[in-house]
Structure formats: structure tokens, C-alpha cells
C-alpha positions as CSV (number, residue, x, y, z in Angstrom):
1,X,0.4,-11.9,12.6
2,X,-0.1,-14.9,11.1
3,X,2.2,-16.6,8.1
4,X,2.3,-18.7,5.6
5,X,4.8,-20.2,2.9
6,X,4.6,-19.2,-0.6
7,X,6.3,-21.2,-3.4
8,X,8.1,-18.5,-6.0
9,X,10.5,-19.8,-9.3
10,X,13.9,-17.9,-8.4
11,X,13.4,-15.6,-11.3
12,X,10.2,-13.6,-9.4
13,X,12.2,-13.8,-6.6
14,X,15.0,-11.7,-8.5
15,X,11.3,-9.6,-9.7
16,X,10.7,-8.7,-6.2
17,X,14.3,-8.3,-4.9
18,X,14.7,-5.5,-7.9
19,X,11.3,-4.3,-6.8
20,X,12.2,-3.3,-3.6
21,X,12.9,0.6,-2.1
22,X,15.6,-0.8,0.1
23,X,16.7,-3.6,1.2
24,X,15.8,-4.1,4.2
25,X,11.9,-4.0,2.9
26,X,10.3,-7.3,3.9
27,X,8.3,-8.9,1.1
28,X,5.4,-8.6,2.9
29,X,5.8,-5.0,2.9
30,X,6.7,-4.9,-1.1
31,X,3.5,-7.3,-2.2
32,X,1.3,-5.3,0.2
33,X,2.8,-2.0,-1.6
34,X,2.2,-3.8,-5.4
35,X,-1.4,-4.6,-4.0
36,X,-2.3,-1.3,-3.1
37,X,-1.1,0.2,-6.1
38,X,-3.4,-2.0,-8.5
39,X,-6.2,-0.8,-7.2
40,X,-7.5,2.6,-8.4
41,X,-9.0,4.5,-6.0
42,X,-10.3,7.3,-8.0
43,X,-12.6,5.6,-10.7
44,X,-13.0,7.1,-14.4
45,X,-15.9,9.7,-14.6
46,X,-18.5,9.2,-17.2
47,X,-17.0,12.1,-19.1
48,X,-13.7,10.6,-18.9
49,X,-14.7,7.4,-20.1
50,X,-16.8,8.9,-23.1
51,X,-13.7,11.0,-24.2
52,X,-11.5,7.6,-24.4
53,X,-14.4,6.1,-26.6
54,X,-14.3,9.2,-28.5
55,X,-10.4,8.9,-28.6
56,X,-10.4,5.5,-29.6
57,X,-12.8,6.1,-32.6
58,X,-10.5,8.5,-33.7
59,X,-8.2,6.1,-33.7
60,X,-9.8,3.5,-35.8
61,X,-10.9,6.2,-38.8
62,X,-7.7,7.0,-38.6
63,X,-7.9,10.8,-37.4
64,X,-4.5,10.9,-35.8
65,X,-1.4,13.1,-36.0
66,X,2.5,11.8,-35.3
67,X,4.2,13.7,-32.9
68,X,6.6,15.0,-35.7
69,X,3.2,16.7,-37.7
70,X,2.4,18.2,-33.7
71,X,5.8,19.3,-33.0
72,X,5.8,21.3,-36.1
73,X,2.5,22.4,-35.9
74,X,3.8,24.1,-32.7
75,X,6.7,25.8,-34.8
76,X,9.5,23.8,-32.1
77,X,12.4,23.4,-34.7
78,X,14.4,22.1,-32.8
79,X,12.7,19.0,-31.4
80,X,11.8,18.1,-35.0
81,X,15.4,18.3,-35.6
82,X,16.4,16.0,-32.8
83,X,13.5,13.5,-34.3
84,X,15.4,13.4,-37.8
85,X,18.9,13.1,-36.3
């Protein structure tokens, strides 16, 4: 395997140590983890993606509800107590 030298300020260092499952986990094996994880291997469907445009529409006209108008809506007393308190 070949290696190289990266330059990191010591505060991503202290990202990356915090970042790690245990410590014993190389950073190799931590940035190759991160990596993998920003990719998404299970792209949006066209149906998907036209319900987040229909979503965000909504959003702009202003067709939304807070979660207090839901919860009661739903008749769950006591969560919409728990908001006010």
C-alpha cells in the first residue's frame, strides 16, 4: 500500500479523533468510512424527487402546519403539554 503525508490544522485532527469508533481505528480506515458514507448509493426516484418539489412549493405559499397544530390534530394531549411546559 502506498502512503502519503497529509497536512491537517490540530483542530480536524481533534474532528477526526472524536470521529473515530475506537481507538485503535487508523485514519485511513475513518476517512475511507466518511468517504463511503457521502456517497449515496440508492439515487432519488423521479417520484421522489417530484414530491420534494411539490413539498417545497408548499413551503413557499406557505401551506404548512407546526408540529403543535399536528400533535393536536392527532388528539396527543400530552405531547402538546410537554411543548408548552
Amino acid at each position: 500500500m502506498a502512503t502519503t503525508t497529509v497536512q491537517l490544522r490540530s483542530e480536524t485532527k481533534a474532528k477526526l479523533d472524536d470521529l473515530k469508533l475506537h481507538p485503535r481505528e487508523t485514519y485511513d480506515e475513518l476517512i475511507s468510512r466518511l468517504a463511503d458514507a457521502a456517497y449515496d448509493d440508492e439515487p432519488l426516484s423521479d417520484e421522489e424527487i417530484d414530491a420534494i418539489r411539490l413539498s417545497e412549493r408548499e413551503i413557499e405559499t406557505g401551506r404548512t402546519r407546526t408540529l403543535r397544530e399536528i400533535m393536536r390534530d392527532l388528539g396527543d394531549d400530552r405531547a402538546i403539554r410537554s411543548l408548552v411546559e
